[in-house]
MARNU-536509 format. One record per residue (C-alpha): residue in three letters; residue number from 0; x negated, y, z. Coordinates in steps of 0.02 Angstrom, whole numbers, always signed. Each point is the difference from the previous one (the first is absolute). Example, Ala and Ser with C-alpha at 12.3 -4.5 7.8 and 13.67 -1.06 7.14 Angstrom:
# MARNU-536509
NODE | res | n | c1 | c2 | c3
NODE | ala | 0 | -615 | -225 | +390
NODE | ser | 1 | -69 | +172 | -33
//
This chain:
# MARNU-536509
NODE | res | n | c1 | c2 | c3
NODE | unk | 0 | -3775 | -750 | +482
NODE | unk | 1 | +55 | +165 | -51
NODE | unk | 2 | -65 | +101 | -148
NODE | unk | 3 | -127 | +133 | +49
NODE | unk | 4 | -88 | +134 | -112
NODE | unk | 5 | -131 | +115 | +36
NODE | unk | 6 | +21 | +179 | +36
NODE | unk | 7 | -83 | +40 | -151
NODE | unk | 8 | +101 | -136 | -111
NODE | unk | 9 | +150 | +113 | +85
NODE | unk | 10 | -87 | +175 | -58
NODE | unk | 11 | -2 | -79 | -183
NODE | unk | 12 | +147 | -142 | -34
NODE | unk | 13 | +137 | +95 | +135
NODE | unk | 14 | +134 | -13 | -107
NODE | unk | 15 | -15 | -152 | -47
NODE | unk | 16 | -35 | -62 | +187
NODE | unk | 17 | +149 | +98 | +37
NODE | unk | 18 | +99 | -58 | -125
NODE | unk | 19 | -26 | -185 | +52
NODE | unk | 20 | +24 | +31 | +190
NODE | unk | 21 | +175 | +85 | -60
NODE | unk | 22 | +50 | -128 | -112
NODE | unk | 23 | -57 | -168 | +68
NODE | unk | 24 | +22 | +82 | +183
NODE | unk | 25 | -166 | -85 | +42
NODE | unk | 26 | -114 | +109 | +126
NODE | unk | 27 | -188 | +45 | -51
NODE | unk | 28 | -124 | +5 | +117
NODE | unk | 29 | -122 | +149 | -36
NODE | unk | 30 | -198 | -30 | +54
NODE | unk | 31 | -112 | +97 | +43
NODE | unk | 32 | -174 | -54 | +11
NODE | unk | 33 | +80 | -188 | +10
NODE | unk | 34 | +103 | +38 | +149
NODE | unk | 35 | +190 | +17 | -7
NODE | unk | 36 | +48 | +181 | +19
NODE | unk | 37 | +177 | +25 | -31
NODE | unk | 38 | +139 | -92 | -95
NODE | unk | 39 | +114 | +66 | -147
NODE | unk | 40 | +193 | -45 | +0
NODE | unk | 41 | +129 | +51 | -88
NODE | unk | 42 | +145 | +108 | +72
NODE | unk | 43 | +107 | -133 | +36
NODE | unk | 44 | -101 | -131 | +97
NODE | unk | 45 | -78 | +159 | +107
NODE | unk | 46 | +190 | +63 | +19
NODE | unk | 47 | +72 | -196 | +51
NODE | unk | 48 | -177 | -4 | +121
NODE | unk | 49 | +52 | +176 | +74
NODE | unk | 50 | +189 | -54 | +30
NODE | unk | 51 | -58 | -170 | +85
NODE | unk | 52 | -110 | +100 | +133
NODE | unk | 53 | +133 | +96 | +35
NODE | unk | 54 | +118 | -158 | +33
NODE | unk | 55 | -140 | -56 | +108
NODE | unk | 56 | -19 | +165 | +89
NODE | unk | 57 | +207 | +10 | +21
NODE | unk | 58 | -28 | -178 | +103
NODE | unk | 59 | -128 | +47 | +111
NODE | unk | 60 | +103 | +135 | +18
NODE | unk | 61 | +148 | -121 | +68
NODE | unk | 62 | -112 | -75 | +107
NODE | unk | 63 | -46 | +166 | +84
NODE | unk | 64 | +180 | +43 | -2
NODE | unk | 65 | +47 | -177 | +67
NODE | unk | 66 | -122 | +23 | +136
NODE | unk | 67 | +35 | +183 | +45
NODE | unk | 68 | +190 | -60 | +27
NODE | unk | 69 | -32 | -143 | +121
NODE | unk | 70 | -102 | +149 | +112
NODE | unk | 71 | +143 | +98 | -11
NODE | unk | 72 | -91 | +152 | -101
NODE | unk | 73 | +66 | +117 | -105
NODE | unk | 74 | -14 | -20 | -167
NODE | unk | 75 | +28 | +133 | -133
NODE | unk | 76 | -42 | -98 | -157
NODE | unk | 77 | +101 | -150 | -31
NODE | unk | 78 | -29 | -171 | -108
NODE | unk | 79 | +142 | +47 | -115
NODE | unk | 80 | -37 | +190 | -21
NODE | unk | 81 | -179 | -79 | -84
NODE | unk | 82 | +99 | -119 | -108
NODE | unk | 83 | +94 | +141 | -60
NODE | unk | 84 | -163 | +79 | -44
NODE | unk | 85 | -77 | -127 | -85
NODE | unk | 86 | +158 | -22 | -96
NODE | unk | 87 | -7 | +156 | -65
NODE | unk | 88 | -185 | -4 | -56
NODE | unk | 89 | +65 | -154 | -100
NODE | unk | 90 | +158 | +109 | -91
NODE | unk | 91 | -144 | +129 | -34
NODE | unk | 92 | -132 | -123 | -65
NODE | unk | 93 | +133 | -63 | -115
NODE | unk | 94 | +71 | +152 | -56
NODE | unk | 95 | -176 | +57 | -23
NODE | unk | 96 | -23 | +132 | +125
NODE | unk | 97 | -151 | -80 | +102
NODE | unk | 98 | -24 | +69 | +171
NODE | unk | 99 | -160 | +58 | +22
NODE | unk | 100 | -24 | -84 | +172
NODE | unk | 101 | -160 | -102 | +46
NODE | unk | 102 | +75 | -52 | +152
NODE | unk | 103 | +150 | -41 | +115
NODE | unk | 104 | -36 | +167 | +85
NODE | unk | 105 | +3 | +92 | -133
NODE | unk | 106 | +167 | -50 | -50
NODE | unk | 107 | +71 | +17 | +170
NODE | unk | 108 | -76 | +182 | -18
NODE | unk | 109 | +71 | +35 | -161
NODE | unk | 110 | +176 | -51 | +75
NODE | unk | 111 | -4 | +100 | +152
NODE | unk | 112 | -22 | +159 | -114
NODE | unk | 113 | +129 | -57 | -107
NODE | unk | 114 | +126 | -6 | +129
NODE | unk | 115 | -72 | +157 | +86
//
């Protein structure tokens, strides 16, 4: 079971809530009224969750891709172009330069401009 805390326990302890999610990289649950309302992690596990969608999203992707081929359309994007993408996102996370994308399309937005 994960740890929870109340929005109010949140209002008076954050620090040390924070503190603990940061350290032990445990989520919290925050309540409200009983009821789970949102979850706290720390910048890392929300970072590693963010670069798994994108994996995922870069598959379906393929599939699409893989699909689109066998009916003979034209494709602009290709499977490898995304890789390339994603790669990047990781020299930037590392470096420390997040990209500030919430999604796949975003990134592919931010790209086209760059190359614009």
């Amino acid at each position: 079971m994960p740890k929870t805390a109340t929005a109010q326990q949140i209002q008076k302890n954050y620090r040390s809530i924070f503190n603990d999610v940061m350290i032990k990289r445990e989520p919290v649950v925050v309540l409200n009224n009983n009821k789970p309302e949102v979850v706290i992690v720390d910048l890392q596990t929300f970072d590693e969750m963010k670069y798994a969608q994108l994996n995922r999203e870069i598959d379906d992707l393929g599939v699409l891709l893989k699909k689109a081929k066998g009916e003979k359309a034209k494709v602009k994007l290709e499977k490898d172009q995304l890789r390339k993408i994603v790669e990047q996102y990781e020299i930037d996370k590392k470096s420390g330069r997040l990209i500030g994308a919430g999604s796949l399309a975003d990134l592919l937005d931010e790209d086209s401009k760059n190359k614009l």
